[in-house]
N, C-alpha and C positions, 0 to 999 in steps of 0.2 A: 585329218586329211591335209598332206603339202601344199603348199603353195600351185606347183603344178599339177595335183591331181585336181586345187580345186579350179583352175583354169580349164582343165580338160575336161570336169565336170559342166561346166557354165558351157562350152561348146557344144556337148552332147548334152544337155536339155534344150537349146535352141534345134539339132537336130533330130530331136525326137520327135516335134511337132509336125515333120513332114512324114510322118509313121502313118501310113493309108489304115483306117479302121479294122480291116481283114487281115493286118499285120499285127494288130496292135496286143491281142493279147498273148499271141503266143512270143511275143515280143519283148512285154513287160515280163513273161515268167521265166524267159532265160534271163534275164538281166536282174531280175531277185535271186535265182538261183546262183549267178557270178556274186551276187552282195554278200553272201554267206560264205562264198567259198574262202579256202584258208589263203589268200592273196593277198596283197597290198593293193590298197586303195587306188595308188597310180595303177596299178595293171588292170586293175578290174576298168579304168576309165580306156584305157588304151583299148581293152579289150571290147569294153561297151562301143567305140568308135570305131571300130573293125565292123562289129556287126550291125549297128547301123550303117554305116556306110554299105555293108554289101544287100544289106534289105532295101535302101534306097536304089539304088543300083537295079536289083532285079524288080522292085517297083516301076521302074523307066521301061523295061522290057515287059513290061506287065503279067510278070510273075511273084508269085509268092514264097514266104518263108520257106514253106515247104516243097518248094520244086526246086529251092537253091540247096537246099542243107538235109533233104529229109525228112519223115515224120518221128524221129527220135530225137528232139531238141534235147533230154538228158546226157544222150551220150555225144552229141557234138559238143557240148558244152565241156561235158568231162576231160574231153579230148584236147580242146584248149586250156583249160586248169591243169593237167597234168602238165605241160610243156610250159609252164608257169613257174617262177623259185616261188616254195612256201615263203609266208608271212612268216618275218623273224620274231623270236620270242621279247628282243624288245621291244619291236613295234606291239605286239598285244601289251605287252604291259603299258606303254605309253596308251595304248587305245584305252585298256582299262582306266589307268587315272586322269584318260581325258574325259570318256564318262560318268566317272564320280565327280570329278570337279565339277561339272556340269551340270549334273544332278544336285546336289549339295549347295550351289550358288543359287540354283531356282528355287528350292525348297526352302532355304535359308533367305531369300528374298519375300517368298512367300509369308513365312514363318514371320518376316518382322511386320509386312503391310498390312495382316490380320489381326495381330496381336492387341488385343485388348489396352492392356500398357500402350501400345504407337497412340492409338485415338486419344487416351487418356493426355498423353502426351501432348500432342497439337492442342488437346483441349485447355489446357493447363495452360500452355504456348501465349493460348488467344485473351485466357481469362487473368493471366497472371502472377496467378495459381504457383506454391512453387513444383517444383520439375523433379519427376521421378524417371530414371535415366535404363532402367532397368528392365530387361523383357525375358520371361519364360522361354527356354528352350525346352518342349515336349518330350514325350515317348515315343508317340504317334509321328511326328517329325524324323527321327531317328529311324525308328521302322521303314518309315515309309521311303525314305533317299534306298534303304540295301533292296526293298522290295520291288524300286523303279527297277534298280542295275539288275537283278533275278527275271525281272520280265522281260527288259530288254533279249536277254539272253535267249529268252522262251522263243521271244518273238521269231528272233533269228532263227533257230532252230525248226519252228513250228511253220512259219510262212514265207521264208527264203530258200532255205535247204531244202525243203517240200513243196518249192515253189508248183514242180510241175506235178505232183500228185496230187495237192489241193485242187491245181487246174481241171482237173480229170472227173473230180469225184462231183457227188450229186449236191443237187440244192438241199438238204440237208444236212449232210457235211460243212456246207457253204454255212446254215445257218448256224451249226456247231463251232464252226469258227470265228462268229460274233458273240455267242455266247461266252465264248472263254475270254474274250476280248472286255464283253461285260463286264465278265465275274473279278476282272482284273480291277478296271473300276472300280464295283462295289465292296470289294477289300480293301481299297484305298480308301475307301468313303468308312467304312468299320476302325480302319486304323486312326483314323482324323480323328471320330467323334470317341471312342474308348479309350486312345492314347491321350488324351489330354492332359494326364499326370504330368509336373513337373520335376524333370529332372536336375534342372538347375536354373539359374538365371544369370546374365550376361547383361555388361549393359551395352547401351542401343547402337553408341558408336564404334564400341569393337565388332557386334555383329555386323555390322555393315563394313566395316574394313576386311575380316572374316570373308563375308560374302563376296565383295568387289577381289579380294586376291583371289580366292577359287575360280570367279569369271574369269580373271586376268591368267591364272595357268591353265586354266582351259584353249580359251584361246591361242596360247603358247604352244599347246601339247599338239591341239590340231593344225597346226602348221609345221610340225617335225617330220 
């Protein structure tokens, strides 16, 4: 996200808070539905501040969503994405390796503050001990960065783009969609404890230079 999508972002979360209760959900589910759609970041914020602005607006007149836009929030929404330029193919690629970078620097941050070796470390540090420099990068580690970016994706798919038919469907639907949410977890949690095999080892200070550059093109990427 640009510089100015993420200005227009900070604007429209201060005006969401004036989003009356009886606005609010069908409110969040067009604006997950816009987070999925194939647009640019900035248009989707342009587009989130149109429509709050016009829910606030008929809030003052003390009406609702749907006495302004209709009971088919899918197809108004459409209606505006359509009259939108698709998201360019570099902007996904840059979104893509701005979420691996991203993924990769937290898991590889994680991966050193865990590491048996770090403690060992400090402890050696305190006691004088001499110093082993060297930390395991897993299997489990590995799996686990492509399986975040695989879920992300799901996620997208599954609870933005279906923003408004999850809306719709019953409280066990509802609970099916925490369970997948679960099962996501608990693959993570399979992947940690069965990947533990060692695929190589690195020592402490590249993975942390490693780590800090991927933060650092992250950062980079979401601001293009």
């Amino acid at each position: 996200m640009n510089k100015k999508a993420k200005e227009l972002n900070r604007i429209n979360n201060s005006l969401d808070k004036q989003i009356s209760s009886e606005n609010k959900e069908a409110f969040t589910d067009m604006i997950c539905y816009l987070r999925g759609a194939n647009i640019s970041a900035y248009d989707q914020e342009v587009v989130r501040q149109d429509l709050t602005e016009m829910v606030l607006s008929a809030q003052q007149r003390g009406e609702t969503i749907c006495s302004v836009i209709g009971e088919d929030y899918k197809a108004f929404c459409d209606n505006i994405i359509a009259s939108l330029p698709p998201e360019t193919a570099r902007q996904k690629v840059i979104d893509f390796f701005d979420i691996l970078c991203w993924a990769l620097s937290i898991l590889g941050a994680i991966n050193i503050v865990m590491a048996d070796e770090t403690i060992h470390l400090i402890h050696d540090l305190i006691t004088g001990r001499p110093l082993g420099f060297r930390i395991p990068i897993s299997l489990g580690s590995v799996i686990s960065a492509g399986f975040i970016i695989v879920a992300a994706i799901v996620i997208v798919e599954i609870f933005m783009k279906k923003s408004f038919e999850i809306g719709k469907r019953k409280q066990t639907d509802r609970l099916n969609a925490v369970l997948i949410s679960s099962g996501f977890m608990v693959v993570l949690l399979l992947i940690a404890w069965f990947g533990r095999a060692t695929l190589f080892t690195v020592n402490i200070f590249i993975a942390c230079a490693a780590v800090l550059a991927l933060y650092i093109i992250h950062k980079i990427l979401a601001n293009v």
